[in-house]
Structure formats: structure tokens, C-alpha cells
RODO-2510 file (C-alpha; in nm, 4 decimals, decimal comma):
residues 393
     n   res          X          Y          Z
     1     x     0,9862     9,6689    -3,8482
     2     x     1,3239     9,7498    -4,0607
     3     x     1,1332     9,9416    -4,3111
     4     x     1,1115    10,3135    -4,3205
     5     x     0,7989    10,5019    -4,4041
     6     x     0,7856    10,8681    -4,4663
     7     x     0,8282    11,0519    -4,2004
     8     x     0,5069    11,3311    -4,2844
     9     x     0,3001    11,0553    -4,3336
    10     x     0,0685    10,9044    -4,0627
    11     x    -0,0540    10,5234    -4,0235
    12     x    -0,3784    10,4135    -3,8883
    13     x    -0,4201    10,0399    -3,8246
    14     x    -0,6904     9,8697    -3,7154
    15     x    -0,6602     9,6142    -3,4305
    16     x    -0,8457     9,3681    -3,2020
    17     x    -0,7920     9,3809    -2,8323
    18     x    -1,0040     9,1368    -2,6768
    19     x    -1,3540     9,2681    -2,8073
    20     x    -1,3161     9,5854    -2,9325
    21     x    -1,1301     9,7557    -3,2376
    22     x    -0,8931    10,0314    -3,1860
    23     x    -0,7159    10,2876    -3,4304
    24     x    -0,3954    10,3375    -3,3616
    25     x    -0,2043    10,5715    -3,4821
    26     x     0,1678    10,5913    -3,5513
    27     x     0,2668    10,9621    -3,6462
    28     x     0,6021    11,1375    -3,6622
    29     x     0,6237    11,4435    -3,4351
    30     x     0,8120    11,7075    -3,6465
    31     x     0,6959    11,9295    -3,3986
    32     x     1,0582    12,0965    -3,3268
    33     x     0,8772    12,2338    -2,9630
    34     x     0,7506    11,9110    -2,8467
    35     x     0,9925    11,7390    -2,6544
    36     x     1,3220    11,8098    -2,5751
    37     x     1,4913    11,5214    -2,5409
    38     x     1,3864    11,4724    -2,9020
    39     x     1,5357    11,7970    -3,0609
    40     x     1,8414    11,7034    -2,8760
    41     x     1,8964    11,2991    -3,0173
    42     x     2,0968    11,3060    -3,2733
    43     x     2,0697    11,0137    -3,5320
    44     x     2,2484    10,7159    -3,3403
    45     x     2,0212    10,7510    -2,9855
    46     x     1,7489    10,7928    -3,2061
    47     x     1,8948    10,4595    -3,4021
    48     x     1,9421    10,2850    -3,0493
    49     x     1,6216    10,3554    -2,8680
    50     x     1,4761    10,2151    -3,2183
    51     x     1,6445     9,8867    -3,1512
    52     x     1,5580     9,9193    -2,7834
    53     x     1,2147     9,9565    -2,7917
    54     x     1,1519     9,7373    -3,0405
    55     x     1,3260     9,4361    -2,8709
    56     x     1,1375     9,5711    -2,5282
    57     x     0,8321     9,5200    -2,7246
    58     x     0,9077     9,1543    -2,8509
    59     x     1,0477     9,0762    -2,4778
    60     x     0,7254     9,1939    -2,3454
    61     x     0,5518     9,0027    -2,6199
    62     x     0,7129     8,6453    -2,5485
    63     x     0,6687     8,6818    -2,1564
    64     x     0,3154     8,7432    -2,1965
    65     x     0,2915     8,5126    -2,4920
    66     x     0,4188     8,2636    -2,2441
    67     x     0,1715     8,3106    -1,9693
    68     x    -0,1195     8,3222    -2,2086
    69     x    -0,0484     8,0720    -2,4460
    70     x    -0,2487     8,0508    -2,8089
    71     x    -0,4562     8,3231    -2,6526
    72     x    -0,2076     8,6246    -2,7094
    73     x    -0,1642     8,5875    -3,0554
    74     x    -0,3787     8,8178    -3,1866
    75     x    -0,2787     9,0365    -2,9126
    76     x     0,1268     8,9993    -2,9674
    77     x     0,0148     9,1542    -3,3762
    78     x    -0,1492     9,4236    -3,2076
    79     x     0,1163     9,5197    -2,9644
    80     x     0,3949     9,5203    -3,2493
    81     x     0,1284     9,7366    -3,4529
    82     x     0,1817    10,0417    -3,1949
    83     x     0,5635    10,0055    -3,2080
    84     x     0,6151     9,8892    -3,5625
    85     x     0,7631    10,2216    -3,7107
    86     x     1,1008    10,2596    -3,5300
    87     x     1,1717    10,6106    -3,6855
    88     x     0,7712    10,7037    -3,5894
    89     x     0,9656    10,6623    -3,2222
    90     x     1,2557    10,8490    -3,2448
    91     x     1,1264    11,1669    -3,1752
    92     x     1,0707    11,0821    -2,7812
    93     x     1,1996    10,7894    -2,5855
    94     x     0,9444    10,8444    -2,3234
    95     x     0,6610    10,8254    -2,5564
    96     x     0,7273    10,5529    -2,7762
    97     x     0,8724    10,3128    -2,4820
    98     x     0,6597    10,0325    -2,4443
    99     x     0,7271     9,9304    -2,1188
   100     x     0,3917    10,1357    -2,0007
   101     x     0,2969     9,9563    -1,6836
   102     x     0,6655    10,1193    -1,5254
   103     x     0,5573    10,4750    -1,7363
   104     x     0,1911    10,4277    -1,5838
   105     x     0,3246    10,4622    -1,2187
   106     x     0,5506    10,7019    -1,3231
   107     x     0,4594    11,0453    -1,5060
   108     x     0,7394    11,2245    -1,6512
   109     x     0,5571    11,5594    -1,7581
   110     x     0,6337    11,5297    -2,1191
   111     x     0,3189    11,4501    -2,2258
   112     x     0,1209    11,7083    -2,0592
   113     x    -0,0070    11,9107    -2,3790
   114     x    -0,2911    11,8740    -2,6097
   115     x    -0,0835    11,7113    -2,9021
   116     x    -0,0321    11,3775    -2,6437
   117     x    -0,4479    11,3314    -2,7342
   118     x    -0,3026    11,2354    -3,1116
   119     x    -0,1473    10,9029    -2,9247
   120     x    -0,4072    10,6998    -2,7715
   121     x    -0,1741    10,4554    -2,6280
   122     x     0,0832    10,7254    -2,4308
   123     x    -0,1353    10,9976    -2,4469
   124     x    -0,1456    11,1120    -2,0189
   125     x    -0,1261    10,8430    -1,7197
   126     x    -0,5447    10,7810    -1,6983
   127     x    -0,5774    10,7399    -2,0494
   128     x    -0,2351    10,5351    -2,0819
   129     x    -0,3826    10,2951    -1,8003
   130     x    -0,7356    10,3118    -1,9639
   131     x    -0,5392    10,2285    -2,2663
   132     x    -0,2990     9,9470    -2,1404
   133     x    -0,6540     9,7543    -1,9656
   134     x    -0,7530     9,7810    -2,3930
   135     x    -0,4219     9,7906    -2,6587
   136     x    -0,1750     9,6205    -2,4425
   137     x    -0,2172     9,2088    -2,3566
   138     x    -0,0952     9,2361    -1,9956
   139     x    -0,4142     9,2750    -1,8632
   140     x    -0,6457     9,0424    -2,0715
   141     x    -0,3039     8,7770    -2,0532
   142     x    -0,2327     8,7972    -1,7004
   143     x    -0,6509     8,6808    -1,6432
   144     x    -0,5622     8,3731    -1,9172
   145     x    -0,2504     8,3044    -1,7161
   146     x    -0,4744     8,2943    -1,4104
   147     x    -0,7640     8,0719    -1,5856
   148     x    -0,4327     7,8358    -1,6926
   149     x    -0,2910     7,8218    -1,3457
   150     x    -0,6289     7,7686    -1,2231
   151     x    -0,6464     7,5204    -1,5345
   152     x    -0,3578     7,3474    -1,4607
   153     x    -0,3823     7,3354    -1,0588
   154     x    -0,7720     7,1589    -1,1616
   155     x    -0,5859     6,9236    -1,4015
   156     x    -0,3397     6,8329    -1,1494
   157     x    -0,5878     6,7977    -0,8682
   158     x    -0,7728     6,5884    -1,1383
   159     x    -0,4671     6,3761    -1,2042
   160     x    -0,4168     6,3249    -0,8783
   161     x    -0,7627     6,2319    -0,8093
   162     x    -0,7599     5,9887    -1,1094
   163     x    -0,4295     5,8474    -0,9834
   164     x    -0,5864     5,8272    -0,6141
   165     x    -0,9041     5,6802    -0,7928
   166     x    -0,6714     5,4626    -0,9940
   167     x    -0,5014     5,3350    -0,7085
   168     x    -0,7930     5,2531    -0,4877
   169     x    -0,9686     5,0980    -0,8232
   170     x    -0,6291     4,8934    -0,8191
   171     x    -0,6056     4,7956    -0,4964
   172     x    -0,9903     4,7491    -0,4600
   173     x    -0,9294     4,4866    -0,7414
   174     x    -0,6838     4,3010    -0,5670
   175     x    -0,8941     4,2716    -0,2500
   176     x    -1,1520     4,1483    -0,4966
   177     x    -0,9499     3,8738    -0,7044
   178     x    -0,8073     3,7993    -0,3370
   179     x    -1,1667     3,7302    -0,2195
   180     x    -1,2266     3,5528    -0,5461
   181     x    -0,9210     3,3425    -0,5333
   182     x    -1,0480     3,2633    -0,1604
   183     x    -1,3778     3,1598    -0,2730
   184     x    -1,2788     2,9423    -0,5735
   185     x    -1,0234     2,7655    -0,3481
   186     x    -1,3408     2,7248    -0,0551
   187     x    -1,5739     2,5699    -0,3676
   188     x    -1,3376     2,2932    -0,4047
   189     x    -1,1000     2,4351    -0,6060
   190     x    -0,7814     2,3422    -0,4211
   191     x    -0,4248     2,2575    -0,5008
   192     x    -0,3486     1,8755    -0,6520
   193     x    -0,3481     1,6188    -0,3922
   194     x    -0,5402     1,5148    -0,1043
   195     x    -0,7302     1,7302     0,1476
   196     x    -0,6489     1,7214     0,5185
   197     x    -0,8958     1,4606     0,6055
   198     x    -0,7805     1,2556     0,3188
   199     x    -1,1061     1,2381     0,2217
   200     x    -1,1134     1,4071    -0,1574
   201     x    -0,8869     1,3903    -0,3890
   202     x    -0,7982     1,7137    -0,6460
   203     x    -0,6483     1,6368    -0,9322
   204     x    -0,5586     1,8893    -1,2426
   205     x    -0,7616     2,1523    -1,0549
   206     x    -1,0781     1,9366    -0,9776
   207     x    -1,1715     1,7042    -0,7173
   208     x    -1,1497     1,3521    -0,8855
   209     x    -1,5012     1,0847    -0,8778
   210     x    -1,4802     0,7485    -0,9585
   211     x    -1,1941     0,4759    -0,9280
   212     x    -0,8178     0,6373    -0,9668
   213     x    -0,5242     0,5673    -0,9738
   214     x    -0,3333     0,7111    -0,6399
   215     x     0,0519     0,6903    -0,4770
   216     x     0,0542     0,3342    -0,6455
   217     x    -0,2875     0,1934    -0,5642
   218     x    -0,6504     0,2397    -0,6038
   219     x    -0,8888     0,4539    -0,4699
   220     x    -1,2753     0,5204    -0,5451
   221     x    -1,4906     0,8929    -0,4615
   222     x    -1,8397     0,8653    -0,5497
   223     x    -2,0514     1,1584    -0,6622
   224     x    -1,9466     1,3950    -0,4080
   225     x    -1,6373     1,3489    -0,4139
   226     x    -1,5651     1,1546    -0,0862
   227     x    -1,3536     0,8158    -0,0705
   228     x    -1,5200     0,5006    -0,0666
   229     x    -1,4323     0,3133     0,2383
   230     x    -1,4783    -0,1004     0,3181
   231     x    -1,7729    -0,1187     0,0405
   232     x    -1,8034    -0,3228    -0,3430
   233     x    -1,8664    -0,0888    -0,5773
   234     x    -1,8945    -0,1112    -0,9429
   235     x    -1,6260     0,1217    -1,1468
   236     x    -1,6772     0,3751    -1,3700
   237     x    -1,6076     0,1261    -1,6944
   238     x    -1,8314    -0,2031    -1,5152
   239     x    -1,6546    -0,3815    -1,3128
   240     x    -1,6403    -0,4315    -0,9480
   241     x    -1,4092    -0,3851    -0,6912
   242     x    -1,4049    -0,3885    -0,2680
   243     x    -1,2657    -0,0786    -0,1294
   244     x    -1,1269    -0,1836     0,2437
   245     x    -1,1196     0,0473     0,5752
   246     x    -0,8244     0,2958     0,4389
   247     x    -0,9750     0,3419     0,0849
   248     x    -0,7696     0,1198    -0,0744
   249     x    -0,8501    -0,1423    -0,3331
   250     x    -0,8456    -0,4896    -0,1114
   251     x    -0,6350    -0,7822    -0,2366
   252     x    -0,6394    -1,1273    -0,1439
   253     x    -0,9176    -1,2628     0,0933
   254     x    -1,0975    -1,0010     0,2897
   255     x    -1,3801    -0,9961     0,5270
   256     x    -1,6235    -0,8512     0,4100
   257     x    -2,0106    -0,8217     0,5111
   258     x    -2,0384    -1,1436     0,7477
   259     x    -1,7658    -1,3368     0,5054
   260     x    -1,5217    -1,3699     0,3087
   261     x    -1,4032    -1,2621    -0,0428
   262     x    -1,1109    -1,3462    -0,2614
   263     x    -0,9756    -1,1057    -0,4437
   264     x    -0,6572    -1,1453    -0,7715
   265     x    -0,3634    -0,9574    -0,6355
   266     x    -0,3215    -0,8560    -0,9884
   267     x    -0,6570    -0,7598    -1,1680
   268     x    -0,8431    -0,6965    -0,8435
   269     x    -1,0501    -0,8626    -0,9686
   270     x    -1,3113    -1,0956    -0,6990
   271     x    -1,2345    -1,4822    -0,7417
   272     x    -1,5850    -1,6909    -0,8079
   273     x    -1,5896    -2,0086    -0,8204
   274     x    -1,2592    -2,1086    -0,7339
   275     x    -1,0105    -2,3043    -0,5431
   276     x    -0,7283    -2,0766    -0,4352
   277     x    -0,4436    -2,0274    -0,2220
   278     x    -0,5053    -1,7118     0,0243
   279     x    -0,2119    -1,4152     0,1136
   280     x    -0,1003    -1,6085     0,4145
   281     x    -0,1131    -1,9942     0,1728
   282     x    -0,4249    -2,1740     0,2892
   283     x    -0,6311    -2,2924    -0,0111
   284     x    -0,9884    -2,1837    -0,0089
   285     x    -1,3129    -2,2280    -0,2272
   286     x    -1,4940    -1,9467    -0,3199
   287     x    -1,8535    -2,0144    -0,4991
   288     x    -2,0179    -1,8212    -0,7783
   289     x    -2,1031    -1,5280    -0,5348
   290     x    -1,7293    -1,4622    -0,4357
   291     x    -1,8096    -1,5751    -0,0826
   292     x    -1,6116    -1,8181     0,0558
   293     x    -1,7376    -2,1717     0,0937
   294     x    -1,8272    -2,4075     0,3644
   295     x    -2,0048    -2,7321     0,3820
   296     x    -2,0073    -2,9685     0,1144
   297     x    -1,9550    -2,7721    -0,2206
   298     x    -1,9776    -2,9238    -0,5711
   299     x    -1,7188    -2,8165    -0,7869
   300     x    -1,5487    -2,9478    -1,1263
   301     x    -1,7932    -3,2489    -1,1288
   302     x    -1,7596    -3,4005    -0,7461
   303     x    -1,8189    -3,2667    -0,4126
   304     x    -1,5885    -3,1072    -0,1733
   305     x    -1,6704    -3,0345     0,2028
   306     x    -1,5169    -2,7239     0,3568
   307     x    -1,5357    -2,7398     0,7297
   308     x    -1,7530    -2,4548     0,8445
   309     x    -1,5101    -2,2640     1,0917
   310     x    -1,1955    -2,2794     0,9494
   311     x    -1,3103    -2,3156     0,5661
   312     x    -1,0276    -2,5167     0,4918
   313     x    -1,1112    -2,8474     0,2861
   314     x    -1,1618    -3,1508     0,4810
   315     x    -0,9432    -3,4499     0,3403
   316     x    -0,9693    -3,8072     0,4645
   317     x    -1,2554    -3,7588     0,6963
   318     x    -1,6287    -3,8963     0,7431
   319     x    -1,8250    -3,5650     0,8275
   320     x    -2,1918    -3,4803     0,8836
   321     x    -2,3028    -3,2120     0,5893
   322     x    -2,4719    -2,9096     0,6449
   323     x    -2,8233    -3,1316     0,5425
   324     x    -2,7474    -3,3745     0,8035
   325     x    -2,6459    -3,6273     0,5928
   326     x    -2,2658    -3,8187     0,6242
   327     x    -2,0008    -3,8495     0,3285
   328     x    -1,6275    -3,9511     0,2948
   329     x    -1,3879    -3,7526     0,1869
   330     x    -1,0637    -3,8902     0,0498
   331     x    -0,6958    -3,7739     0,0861
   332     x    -0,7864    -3,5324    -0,2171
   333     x    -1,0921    -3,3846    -0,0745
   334     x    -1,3043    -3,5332    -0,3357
   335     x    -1,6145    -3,7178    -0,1552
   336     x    -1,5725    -4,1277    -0,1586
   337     x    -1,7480    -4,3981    -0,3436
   338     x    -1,6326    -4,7399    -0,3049
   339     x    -1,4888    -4,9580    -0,0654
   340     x    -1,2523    -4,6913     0,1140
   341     x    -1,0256    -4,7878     0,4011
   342     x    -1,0748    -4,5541     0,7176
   343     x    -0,9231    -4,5948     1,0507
   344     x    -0,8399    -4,9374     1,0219
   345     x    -1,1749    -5,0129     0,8619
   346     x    -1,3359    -5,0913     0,5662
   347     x    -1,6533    -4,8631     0,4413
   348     x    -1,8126    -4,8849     0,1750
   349     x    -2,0016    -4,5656     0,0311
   350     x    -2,2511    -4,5958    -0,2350
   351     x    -2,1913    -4,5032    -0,6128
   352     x    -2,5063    -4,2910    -0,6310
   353     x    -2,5563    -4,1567    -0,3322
   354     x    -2,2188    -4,0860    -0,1777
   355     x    -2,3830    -4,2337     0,1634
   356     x    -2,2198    -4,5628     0,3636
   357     x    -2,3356    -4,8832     0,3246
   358     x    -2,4726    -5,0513     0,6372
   359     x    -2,5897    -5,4052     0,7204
   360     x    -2,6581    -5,4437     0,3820
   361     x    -2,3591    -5,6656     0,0830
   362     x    -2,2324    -5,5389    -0,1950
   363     x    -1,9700    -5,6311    -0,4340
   364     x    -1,6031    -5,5899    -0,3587
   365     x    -1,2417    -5,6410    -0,5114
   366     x    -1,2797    -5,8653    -0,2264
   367     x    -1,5235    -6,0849    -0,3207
   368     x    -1,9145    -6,0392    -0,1926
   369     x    -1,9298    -5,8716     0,1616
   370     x    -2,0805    -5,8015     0,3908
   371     x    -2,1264    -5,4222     0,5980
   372     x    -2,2789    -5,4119     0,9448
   373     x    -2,4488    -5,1405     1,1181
   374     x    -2,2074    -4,9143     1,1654
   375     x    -2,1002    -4,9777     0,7740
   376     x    -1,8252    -5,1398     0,8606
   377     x    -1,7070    -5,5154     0,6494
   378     x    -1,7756    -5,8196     0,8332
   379     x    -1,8055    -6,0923     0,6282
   380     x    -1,7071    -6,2254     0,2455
   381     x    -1,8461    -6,5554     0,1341
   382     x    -1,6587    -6,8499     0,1449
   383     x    -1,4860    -6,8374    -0,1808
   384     x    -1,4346    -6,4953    -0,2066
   385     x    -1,2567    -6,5365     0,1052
   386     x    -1,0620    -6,8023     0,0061
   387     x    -0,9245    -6,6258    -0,2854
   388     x    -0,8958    -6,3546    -0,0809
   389     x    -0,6742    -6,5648     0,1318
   390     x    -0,5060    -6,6851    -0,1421
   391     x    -0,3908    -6,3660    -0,2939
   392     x    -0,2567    -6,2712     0,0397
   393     x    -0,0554    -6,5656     0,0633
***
């Protein structure tokens, strides 16, 4: 302290050193006889062991403070209690130093008589050691500055077991979304477009049900997910639509469970009821069940016939229907009533009936004839045939 107290006074300050409170006391030895090398100082030695010891004691004081932390604070005050009177020192360098753990191993012999009992904390070696366990923070500090090492080697071990745990947590988790991501993708979860099999379809994420819209045609799934293949299914807004071998909507005429169906290259639509040119440009009839006709067919208010292996119409021809019974068919297709001309013959076929006439008359352009048994004309009365002749002429 830069302060001077009177030198025939003595101090007495109570302290805390760990547990226990001290008195120490800081007196000025005017005792001419009691150390030498104090009668001998003169006032500048006196002046610089002053400054020494006291920055000895603040040196000491910030090592220790620095090994024991918050924990020497109370200890530092006490310290610079014992050396706070630098004139209280002057009298004897060897007693006032307060580097004691060097003076501890060391005993210099100036301290050997009773008056050394008046300074607890340099009064002989034992009670200077004794002393320095109590006054002096190097021994309380240097057991803090092992708990902190201890502290900090347990706080690093800790660290490094939280990074360790950290790390395994880490790559644990990435094992785990890994698994997860394997799992989701095995559920049906897969990337846009079709499987291997090209069986399913994934689109946005999901595997696709229903008809859809695929590289530029149809396609349909059905609840599970798995194309439709060569089946007539109904969509998922009503109508119906024939799904061939590959998948793919069909077009056009198509075979299709023991016949044939018709289907509008545009709409895809099936064709019922209808008359229509097929892919390859045959004409065919299709009834009101989409299949395609044979046999004699009525259709926009006459009969056609539709020859039963080739389904194409048949035009100009006397055929047997699928009944058994026989009908004409003209150039058009449309079934004959009338006198009709046929291979060089004349027919007739009944208005009502569609059937031929035979050995039976019936009125004619020609006049009244006559049809045989095999329905063809054989006779015309006399004056129908001469007016007959006479147009001819």
C-alpha cells in the first residue's frame, strides 16, 4: 500500500483463509539488535525491497489467481493484508519477503529468537510451513487448480464424448433416413415414369390408377396399380374403352373376345350401329353391341346381308340368311323387291316378304307374268307381250 502508518504502532487484521480466521499482525521492529541486515539498510534498500516485495506479492497473487480462478479472491485480500505496510518491512528483507515456499526450504538463522513468535506468518520454518498450508493461497489454490484441471480434462472428455455421441447420433440418423428413403422407395414410392416391367406407372410421386394420358397415348391401371391389358373397361369419368395386348388404347377394328369391334381413331370411342370403313378401307357394319355384323342386318330402314366369314356386305347376290331363308341383294347392298334382273334372268322378289316369286304371276312393267319354279319369268300374256314387243321395236 503507498500509505505510511506510524511506525510504533501495530496492525491487527482479521482474515479468512479457507475456513478459519487469522490475526495477523504487521509490526515495526525498532528493535536496533534484531537483525542486522536491518540496522545496516539505509533508506533507499529499505525503499527498494518495499517495491520488491510488494510487486513479489502481487506476482505471486496473479499466478495463483490464475490457477484458481474466482476461488482466490478472498485469498489474494488476505495475502496483500500480511505485506500491505511496506515500511512495516523494511526492517528485514528476509522476514517480510513473501516468496515463503523458497524461505521454507531454506532457513537463514535470522529468525531464531523469541521476538520471531510476534510474526505468525515468518515466525521459524515449522510454523512458516504450518502457516503457508493456512495464510498463504498456494496450498488451498494449487488443490482448486487441480479440481479445474481435473474439471476441465472431465469437460473435455465430456465434449468429446458428446461430439463422439453427436457424431454417431449423426451418422446413426443417416443410416436411418437411408433405410427410410429405401423403404418409401420399396412401398411404391419411386421416381416418375414406368417401372421395369412396365407394368405401373408413377407419376408426381405416386403410382397413377385409372385411364392416363402416357408418351402420346392411353393407358389404364386399375386399383392396384397394374396396366390393363386386351380388356373393355369403363373410365374413371363413364365411358368405355378396349385396352389391346401392349396397354394401349385400341383404334380402329380390333378382335376382341371371339369378334370384332370398331373403334373412332379420334374419340376412342366403340362404333355401334354403324357402317364404316376399317384401318386397312373395307367397310363394315357394326350393330348396337359394337360387334361386328354378319348375316342379314337391318339398318336405316332395309336389310343388309354381311357374309359371315369375311363380314364384308354382299352386293348383287341371292344368298341363303342365317334363318334359312333366301333374299336379293342389289348393287347397293340393300335387299331386292321387284322384278330384279340377275344373271341373265328375271326374278321377281316379293314387296312384303323380300322372298322370290315362284310358279306363281304377278304384275310387271312388263305386262302380267309369269315366274316358274325356280322364280324365274316365263311367260307375259298376249298383250302385254305385244306391247312389250312393241316398245322394243
Amino acid at each position: 500500500m503507498s500509505s505510511k502508518k506510524p511506525l510504533e504502532k501495530t496492525r491487527f487484521k482479521m482474515y479468512k483463509a479457507g475456513k478459519t480466521w487469522l490475526v495477523a499482525g504487521i509490526a515495526f521492529l525498532a528493535f536496533a539488535g534484531f537483525g542486522g541486515i536491518a540496522v545496516h539498510a539505509d533508506a533507499g534498500q529499505a525503499t527498494a525491497t518495499s517495491n520488491v516485495t510488494t510487486t513479489q506479492a502481487q506476482t505471486s497473487n496473479s499466478n495463483d489467481s490464475n490457477l484458481a480462478g474466482s476461488q482466490t479472491t478472498n485469498d489474494e485480500k488476505s495475502t496483500t493484508t500480511s505485506v500491505v505496510d511496506a515500511n512495516a518491512t523494511k526492517s528485514d528483507n528476509s522476514v517480510t519477503t513473501t516468496d515463503t515456499a523458497k524461505s521454507a526450504n531454506t532457513d537463514n538463522g535470522a529468525v531464531k529468537d523469541d521476538q520471531s513468535k510476534d510474526v505468525p506468518a515468518t515466525s521459524d520454518n515449522n510454523d512458516q510451513n504450518k502457516d503457508d498450508s493456512v495464510t498463504t493461497p498456494d496450498s488451498k489454490d494449487a488443490t482448486a487448480s487441480n479440481s479445474d484441471v481435473k474439471a476441465n480434462d472431465d469437460s473435455s472428455k465430456g465434449q468429446d464424448a458428446t461430439t463422439t455421441a453427436t457424431s454417431v447420433s449423426t451418422n446413426d440418423a443417416n443410416t436411418s433416413a437411408n433405410d427410410n428413403k429405401t423403404v418409401i422407395l420399396s412401398a411404391g414410392n419411386q421416381p416418375d415414369g414406368w417401372n421395369t416391367d412396365h407394368t405401373q406407372y408413377t407419376h408426381d410421386g405416386q403410382l397413377v390408377t385409372g385411364v392416363q394420358n402416357i408418351d402420346g397415348t392411353y393407358y389404364d391401371f386399375d386399383e392396384n396399380h397394374n396396366i390393363v391389358k386386351n380388356n373393355y373397361v369403363q373410365s374413371q369419368w363413364g365411358s368405355w374403352y378396349l385396352f389391346g395386348n401392349d396397354g394401349q388404347v385400341v383404334s380402329g377394328v380390333t378382335q376382341y373376345a371371339g369378334s370384332y369391334y370398331d373403334f373412332d381413331p379420334v374419340t376412342y370411342l366403340r362404333i355401334d350401329n354403324a357402317y364404316v370403313p376399317s384401318q386397312w378401307g373395307t367397310w363394315y357394319m357394326f350393330g348396337n353391341d359394337g360387334r361386328i355384323v354378319s348375316g342379314v342386318t337391318q339398318w336405316a330402314g332395309t336389310y343388309y346381308d354381311f357374309d359371315p366369314y369375311t363380314y364384308l356386305r354382299v352386293d348383287n347376290n341371292y344368298v341363303q340368311s342365317q334363318w334359312g331363308t333366301w333374299y336379293m341383294f342389289g348393287n347397293d347392298g340393300r335387299i331386292v323387291t321387284g322384278l330384279t334382273d340377275w344373271n341373265g334372268y328375271k326374278y321377281y322378289f316379293d314387296e312384303n316378304t323380300y322372298t322370290k316369286v315362284t310358279n306363281d304371276w304377278r304384275d310387271t312393267y312388263l305386262g302380267h307374268a309369269h315366274f316358274n319354279a325356280d322364280g324365274v319369268l316365263d311367260a307375259v300374256s298376249d298383250a302385254q307381250k305385244a306391247q312389250q314387243l312393241e316398245n322394243i321395236a
